[in-house]
C-alpha positions as CSV (number, residue, x, y, z in Angstrom):
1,X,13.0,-18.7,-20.2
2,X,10.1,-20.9,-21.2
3,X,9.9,-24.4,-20.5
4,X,6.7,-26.8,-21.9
5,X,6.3,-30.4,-22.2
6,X,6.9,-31.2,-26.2
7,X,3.9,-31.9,-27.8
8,X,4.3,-34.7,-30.1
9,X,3.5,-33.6,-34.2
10,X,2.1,-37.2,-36.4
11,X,4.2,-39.9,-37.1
12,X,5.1,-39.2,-40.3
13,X,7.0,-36.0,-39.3
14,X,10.4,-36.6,-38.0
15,X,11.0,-34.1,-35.7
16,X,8.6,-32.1,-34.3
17,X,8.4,-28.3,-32.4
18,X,7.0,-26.7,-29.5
19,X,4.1,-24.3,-30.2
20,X,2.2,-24.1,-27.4
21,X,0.6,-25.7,-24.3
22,X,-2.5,-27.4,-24.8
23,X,-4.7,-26.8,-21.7
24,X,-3.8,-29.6,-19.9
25,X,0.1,-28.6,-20.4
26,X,-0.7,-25.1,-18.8
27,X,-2.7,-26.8,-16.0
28,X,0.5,-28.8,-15.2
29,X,2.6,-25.5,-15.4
30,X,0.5,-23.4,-13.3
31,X,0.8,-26.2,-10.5
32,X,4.5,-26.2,-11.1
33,X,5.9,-29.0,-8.5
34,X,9.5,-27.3,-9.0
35,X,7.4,-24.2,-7.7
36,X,5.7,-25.5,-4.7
37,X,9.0,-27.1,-4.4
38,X,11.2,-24.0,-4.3
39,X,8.7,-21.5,-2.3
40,X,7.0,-23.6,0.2
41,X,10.0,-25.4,1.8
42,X,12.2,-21.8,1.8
43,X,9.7,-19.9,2.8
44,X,9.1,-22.4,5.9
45,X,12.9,-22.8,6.6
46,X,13.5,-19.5,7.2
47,X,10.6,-19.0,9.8
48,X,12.9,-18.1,12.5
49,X,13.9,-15.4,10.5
50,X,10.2,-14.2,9.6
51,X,8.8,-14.9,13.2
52,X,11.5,-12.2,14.4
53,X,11.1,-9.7,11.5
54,X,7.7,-9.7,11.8
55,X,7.4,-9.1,15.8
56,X,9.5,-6.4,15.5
57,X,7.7,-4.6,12.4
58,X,4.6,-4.6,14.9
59,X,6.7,-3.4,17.6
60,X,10.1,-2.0,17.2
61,X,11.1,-2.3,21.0
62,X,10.3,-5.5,21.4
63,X,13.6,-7.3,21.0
64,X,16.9,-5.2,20.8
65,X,18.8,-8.0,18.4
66,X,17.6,-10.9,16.7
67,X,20.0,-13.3,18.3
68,X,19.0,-11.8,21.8
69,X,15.2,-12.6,20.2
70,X,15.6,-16.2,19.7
71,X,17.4,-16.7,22.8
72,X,14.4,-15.4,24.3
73,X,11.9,-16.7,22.6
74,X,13.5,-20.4,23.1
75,X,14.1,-20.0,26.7
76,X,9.8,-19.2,27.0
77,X,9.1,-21.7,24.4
78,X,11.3,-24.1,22.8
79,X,12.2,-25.0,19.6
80,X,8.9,-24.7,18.3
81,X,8.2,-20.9,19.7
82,X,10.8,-19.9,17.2
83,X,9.1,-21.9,14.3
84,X,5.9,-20.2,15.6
85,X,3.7,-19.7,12.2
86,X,5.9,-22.3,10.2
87,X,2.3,-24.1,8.8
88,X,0.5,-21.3,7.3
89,X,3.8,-20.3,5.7
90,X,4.1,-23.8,4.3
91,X,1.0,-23.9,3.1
92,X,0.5,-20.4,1.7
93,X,3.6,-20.0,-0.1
94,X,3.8,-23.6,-1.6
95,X,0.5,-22.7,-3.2
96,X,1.8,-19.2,-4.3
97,X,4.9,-21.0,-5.3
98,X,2.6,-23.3,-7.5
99,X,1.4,-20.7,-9.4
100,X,4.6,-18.3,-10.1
101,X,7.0,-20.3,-11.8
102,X,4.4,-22.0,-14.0
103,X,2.7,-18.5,-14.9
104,X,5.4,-16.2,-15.7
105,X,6.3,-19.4,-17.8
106,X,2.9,-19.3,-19.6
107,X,2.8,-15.6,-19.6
108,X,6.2,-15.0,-21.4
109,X,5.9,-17.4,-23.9
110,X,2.0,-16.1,-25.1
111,X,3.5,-12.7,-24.9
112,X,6.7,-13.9,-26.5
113,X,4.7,-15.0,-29.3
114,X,2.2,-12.5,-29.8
115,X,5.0,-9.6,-29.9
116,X,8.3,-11.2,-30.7
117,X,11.0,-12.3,-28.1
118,X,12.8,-9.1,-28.1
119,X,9.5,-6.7,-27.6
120,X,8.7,-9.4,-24.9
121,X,10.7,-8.1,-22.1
122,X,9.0,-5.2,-22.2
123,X,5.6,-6.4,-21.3
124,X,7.3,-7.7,-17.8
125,X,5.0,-5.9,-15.7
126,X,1.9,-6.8,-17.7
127,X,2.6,-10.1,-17.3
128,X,3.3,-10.2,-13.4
129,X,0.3,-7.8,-12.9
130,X,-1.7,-10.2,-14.1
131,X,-0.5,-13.5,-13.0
132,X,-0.3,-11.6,-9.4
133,X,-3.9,-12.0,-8.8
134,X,-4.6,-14.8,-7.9
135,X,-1.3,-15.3,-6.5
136,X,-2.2,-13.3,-3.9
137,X,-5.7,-14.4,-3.6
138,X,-4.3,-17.6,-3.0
139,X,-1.9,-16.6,-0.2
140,X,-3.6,-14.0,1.7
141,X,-5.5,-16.0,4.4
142,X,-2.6,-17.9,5.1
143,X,-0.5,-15.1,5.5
144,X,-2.9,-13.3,7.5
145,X,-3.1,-16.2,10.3
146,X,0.4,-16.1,10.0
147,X,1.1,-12.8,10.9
148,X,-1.6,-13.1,13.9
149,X,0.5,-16.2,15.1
150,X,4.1,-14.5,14.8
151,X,2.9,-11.1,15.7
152,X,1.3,-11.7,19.3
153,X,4.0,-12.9,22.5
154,X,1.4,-15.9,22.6
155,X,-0.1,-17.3,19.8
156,X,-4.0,-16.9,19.7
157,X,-4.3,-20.4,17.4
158,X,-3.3,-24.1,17.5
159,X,-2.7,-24.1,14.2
160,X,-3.3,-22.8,9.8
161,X,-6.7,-24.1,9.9
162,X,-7.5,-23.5,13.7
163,X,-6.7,-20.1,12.7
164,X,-8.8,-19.6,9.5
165,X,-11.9,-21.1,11.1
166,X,-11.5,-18.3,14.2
167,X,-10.8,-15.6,11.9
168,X,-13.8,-16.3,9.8
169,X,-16.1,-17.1,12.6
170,X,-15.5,-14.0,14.5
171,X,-14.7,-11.7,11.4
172,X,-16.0,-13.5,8.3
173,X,-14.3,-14.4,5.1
174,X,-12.9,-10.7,5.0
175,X,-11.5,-10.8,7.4
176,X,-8.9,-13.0,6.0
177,X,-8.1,-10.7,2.8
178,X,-7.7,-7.4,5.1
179,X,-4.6,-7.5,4.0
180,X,-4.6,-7.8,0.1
181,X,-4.1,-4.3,-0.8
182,X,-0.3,-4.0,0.7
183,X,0.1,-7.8,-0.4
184,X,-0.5,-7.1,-3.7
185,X,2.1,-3.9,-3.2
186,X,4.5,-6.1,-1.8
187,X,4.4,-9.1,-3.9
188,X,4.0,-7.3,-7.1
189,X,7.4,-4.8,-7.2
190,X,9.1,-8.2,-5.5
191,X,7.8,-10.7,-8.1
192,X,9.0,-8.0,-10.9
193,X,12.4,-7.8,-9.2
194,X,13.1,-11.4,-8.9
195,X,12.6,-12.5,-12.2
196,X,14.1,-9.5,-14.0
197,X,16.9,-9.2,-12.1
198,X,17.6,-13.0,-11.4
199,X,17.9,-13.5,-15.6
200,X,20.4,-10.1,-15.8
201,X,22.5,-11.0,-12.8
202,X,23.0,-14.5,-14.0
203,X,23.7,-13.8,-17.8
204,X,26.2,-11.1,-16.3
205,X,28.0,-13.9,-14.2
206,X,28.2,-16.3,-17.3
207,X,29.7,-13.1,-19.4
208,X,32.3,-12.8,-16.6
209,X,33.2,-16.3,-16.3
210,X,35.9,-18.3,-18.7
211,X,34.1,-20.1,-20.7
212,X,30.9,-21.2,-21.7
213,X,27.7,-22.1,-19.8
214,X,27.8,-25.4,-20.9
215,X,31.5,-25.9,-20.1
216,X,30.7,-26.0,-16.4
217,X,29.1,-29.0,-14.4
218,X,24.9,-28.8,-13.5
219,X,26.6,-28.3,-9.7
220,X,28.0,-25.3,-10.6
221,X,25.6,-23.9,-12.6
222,X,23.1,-24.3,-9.6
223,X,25.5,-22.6,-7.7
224,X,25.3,-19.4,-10.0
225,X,21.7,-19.9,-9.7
226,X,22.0,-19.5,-5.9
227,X,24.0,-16.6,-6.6
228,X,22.0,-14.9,-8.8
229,X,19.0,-15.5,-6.9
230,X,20.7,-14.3,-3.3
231,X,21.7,-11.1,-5.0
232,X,18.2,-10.9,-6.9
233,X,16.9,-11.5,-3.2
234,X,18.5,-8.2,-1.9
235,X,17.1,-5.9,-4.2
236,X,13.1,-7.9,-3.7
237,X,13.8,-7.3,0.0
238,X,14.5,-3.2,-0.4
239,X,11.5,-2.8,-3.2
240,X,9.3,-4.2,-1.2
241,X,9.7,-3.6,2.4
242,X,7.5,-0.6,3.1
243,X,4.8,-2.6,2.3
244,X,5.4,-5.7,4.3
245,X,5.3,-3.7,7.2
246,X,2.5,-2.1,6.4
247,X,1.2,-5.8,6.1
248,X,2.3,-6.7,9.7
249,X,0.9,-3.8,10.9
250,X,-3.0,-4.6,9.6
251,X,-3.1,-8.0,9.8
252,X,-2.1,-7.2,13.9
253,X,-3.5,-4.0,14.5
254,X,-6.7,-4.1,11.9
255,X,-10.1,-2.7,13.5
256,X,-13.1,-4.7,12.5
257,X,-14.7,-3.0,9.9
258,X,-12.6,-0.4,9.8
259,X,-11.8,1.9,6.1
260,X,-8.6,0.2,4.9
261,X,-7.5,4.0,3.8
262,X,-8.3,4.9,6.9
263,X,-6.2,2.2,8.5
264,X,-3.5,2.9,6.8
265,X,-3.3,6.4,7.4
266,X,-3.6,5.8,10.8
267,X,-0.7,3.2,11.0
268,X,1.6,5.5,8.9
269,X,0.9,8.6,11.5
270,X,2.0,6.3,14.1
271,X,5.1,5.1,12.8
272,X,6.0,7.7,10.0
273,X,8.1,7.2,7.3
274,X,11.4,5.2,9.2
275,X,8.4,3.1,10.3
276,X,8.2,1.5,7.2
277,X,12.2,0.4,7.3
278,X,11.6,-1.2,10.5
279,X,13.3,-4.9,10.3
280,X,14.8,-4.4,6.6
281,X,18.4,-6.0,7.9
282,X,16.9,-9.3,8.8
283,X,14.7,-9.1,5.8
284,X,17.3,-8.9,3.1
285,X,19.1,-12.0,4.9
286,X,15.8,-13.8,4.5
287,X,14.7,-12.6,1.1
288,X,18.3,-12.7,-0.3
289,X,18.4,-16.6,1.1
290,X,15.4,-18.0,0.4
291,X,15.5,-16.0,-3.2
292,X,18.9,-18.3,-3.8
293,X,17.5,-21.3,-2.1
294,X,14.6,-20.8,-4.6
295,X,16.5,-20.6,-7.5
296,X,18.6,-23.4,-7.0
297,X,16.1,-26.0,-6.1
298,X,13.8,-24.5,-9.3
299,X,17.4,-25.3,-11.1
300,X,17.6,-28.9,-9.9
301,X,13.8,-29.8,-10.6
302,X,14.7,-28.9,-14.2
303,X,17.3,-30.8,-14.0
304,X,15.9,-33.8,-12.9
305,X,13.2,-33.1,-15.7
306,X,16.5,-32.8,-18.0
307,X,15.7,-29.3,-19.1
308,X,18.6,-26.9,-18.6
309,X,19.1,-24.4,-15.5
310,X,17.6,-20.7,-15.8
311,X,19.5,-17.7,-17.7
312,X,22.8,-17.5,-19.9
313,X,23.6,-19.3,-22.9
314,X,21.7,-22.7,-23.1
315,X,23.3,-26.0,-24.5
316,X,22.4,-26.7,-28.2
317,X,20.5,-29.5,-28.9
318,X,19.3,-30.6,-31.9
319,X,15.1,-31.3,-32.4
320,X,15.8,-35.4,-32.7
321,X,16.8,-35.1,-29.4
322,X,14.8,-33.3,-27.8
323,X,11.5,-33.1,-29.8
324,X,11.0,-29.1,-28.8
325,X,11.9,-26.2,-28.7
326,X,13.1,-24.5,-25.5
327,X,13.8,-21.1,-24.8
328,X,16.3,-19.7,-22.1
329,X,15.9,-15.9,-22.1
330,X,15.3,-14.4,-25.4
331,X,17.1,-17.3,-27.4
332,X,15.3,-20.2,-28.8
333,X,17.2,-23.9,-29.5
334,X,15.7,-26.4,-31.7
């Protein structure tokens, strides 16, 4: 799955293939708009659902349902009380967002040609690994004022930047990255998850299907993106759980200056191992929805861009047509 802007060969060749992005291509990948798309606007639509999971990851017997949480939380609060953090989550994940899609892009197709397509798929963890960093670098602070909004009965800030000014006034810059260790442990075994096993599950539904790929409307094939990406969803919520909690925990329960191994053992000897499951139901309807939701919006920005939708078969097209070459999974079309 690669997809690049064609770069145009001279005149006097006729058609012309895809070899590469030139810097300026790779800029415009890494700030994917079908990215920023896709992960910022999921991410903040399913606040509800994050605002409860994550009060009830710091404390457990806080709320004995989450339909008896929002009911209470509205009757204190409102409507907005139960979008409570919905900014920083905006903003951090439509800037994570901006960088995933467009570098596992970049990252598959250097590796893809360095190696060969089929050798490729095994360097799926080098590549995450390394676009991860600055993923995460990019989404920490955010998250951390996030989880100090949703985490506390009252939230301590007016808003994402009210919030990173306080935390770096009274804590400094670090104070904002406390978090980056079980971030990276989260995000890393999810990222892995939900590209590897979005591309299987959906090539497994187009194997089951009569058919081909191309046989079915660009509706329907967004649909098996949704799919794909709700089922993809389930397995990034389980992989990744124990350390989202441990996330929640110390971004809300953090001592200034405190030994993050130190914190971390403390937290685990307060809630032990079934600690760490604390609010994995809600979380695998959230991951597994906003994973489809994710999907299918990516789907229909490439769309729009007249590429064709993620995993199975592609449509043939010949090079006059296009003027590149693009590759859905591990098969190239001229």
């Amino acid at each position: 799955m690669s997809l690049f802007f064609p770069r145009r060969e001279p005149a006097q060749s006729k058609t012309s293939q895809f070899n590469g992005p030139t810097p300026l291509q790779a800029l415009l990948c890494c700030l994917h708009v079908g990215g920023m798309l896709a992960c910022g606007l999921t991410h903040a639509g399913v606040t509800p659902l994050d605002l409860v999971k994550t009060r009830r990851q710091v404390d457990s017997k806080l709320y004995t349902s989450n339909f008896q949480a929002w009911g209470k939380i509205y009757r204190g609060e409102g409507l907005r009380g139960i979008f409570t953090g919905w900014s920083p989550t905006l903003f951090g994940y439509s800037a994570q967002g901006a960088f995933k899609y467009g570098w596992y892009e970049y990252f598959k197709k250097t590796y893809s040609d360095a190696v060969g397509p089929e050798a490729a798929d095994g360097t799926l963890p080098r590549r995450v690994r390394v676009g991860r960093v600055p993923r995460g670098l990019a989404l920490c602070p955010f998250e951390a004022v996030k989880v100090r909004m949703q985490g506390s009965l009252q939230s301590p800030f007016r808003g994402t930047f009210h919030g990173i000014s306080s935390v770096t006034a009274k804590e400094g810059v670090a104070g904002l990255y406390k978090g980056i260790y079980p971030l990276w442990g989260r995000q890393i075994p999810y990222t892995m998850m939900k590209f590897a096993s979005f591309e299987t599950i959906v090539e497994m539904i187009y194997d089951r299907l009569p058919g081909q790929k191309s046989d079915y409307s660009k509706a329907a094939q967004t649909g098996v993106s949704f799919t794909g990406g709700y089922l993809a969803g389930i397995l990034c919520a389980i992989v990744s759980h124990p350390a989202d909690v441990m996330v929640s925990k110390l971004n809300a329960n953090r001592e200034p200056g405190e030994a993050f191994g130190k914190a971390m053992s403390r937290i685990y000897k307060d809630i032990g191992f079934s600690g760490l499951w604390n609010g994995l139901p809600v979380r695998i309807v959230m991951i597994g929805t906003l994973t489809g939701l994710q999907w299918m919006i990516y789907d229909y920005f490439k769309i729009f861009m007249g590429f064709p939708t993620t995993g199975g078969p592609a449509q043939l097209r010949s090079p006059s047509e296009t003027g590149c070459v693009i590759s859905t999974g591990n098969k190239k079309y001229h």
